[in-house]
N, C-alpha and C positions, 0 to 999 in steps of 0.2 A: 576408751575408758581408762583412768588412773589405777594404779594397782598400787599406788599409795602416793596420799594426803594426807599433809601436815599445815598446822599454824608455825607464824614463828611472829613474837614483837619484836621488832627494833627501833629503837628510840621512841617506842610510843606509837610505833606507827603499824598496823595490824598486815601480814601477806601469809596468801594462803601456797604452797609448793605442791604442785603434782607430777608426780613419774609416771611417764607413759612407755612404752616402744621406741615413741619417735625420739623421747627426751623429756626437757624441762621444761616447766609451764610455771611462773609467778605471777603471783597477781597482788596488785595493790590497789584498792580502791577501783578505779575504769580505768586502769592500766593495766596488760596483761605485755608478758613477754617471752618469751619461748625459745630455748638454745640447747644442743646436745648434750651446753654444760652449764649445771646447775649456780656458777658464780656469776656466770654471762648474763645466764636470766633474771639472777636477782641484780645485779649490775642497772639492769638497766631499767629491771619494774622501780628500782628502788631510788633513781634519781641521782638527789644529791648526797644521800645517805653513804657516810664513809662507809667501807667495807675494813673495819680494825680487827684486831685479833679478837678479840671477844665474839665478834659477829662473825668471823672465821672459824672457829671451833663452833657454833653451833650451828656453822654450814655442815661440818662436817661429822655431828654426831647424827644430821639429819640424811647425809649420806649412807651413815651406817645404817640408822631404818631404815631408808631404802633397801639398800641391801638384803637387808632382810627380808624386808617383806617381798622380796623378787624369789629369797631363798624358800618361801615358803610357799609361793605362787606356784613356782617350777619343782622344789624339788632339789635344784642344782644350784650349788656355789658359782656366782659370778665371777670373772678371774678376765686378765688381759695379762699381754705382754708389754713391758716397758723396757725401753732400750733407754740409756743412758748417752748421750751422743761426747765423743771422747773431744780433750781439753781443743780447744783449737777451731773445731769444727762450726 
């Protein structure tokens, strides 16, 4: 079960987002597509659909609900660690 569901339009074209445990779930019309990470999924529900800044930033305000509502599910701030991998590498 999702512990959160969202709409999003882009370009006119309706997808719904859900966050599970496992991850991402988009769907578009009788397309659904499913990745740990939520650009993957809409990537590839969403065709030919550019992925521009505009549609970028409300990936990512849609991440911060998520967020939330995980915050609110549990209780507990979601948190990782990120390494930065140094020049060269």
């Amino acid at each position: 079960m999702p512990f959160f569901d969202d709409g999003l339009v882009v370009d006119g074209k309706d997808f719904r987002v859900y966050r599970c445990d496992w991850g991402w779930c988009v769907k578009h019309g009788d397309v659904a597509a499913r990745s740990r990470f939520l650009i993957d999924a809409f990537e590839e529900a969403a065709g030919s659909i550019r992925v521009d800044a505009a549609v970028l930033l409300r990936l990512v305000a849609m991440l911060e609900r998520s967020l939330t509502a995980e915050h609110r599910r549990t209780g507990r701030t979601a948190s990782t660690a990120v390494a930065v991998p140094a020049l060269g590498e």
